[in-house]
N, C-alpha and C positions, 0 to 999 in steps of 0.2 A: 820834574825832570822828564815825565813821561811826555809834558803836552808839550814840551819845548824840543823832544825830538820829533816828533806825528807832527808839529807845525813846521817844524826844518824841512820835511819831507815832502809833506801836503803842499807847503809856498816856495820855493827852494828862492824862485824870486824876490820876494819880500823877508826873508829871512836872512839875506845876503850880508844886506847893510847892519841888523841887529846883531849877528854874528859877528863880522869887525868890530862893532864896536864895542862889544862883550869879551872882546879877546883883550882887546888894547890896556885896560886896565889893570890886570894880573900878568901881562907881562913888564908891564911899568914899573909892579911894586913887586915882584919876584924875590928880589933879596931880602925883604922886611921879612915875605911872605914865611921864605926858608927859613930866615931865625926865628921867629914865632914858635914853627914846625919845630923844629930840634929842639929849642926850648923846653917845648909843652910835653916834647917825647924826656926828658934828661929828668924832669919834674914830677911826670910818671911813672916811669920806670927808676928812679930816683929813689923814690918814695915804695913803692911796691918792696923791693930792696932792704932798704932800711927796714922794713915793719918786718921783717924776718930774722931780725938780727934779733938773738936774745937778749 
């Protein structure tokens, strides 16, 4: 994460194009992305939950 920001910086011009097209993906699949996320949160804290139940 570190060297992909210091190269954003360092190249801002050759980082332009790798940028778009880094973006393009996750806003493509965003909806899958969200239920994943609420999934994995419902199944953890789910579960945390439960085990405290006598």
């Amino acid at each position: 994460m570190l060297a992909f920001v210091v190269g954003t910086r360092v190249f801002p011009g050759e980082a332009t194009p790798v940028v778009d097209g880094a973006k393009g993906w996750p806003i493509d699949h965003i909806d899958g992305l969200s239920l994943v996320a609420g999934n994995a949160s419902v199944v953890f804290w789910g579960h945390r939950c439960l085990r405290r139940l006598p």
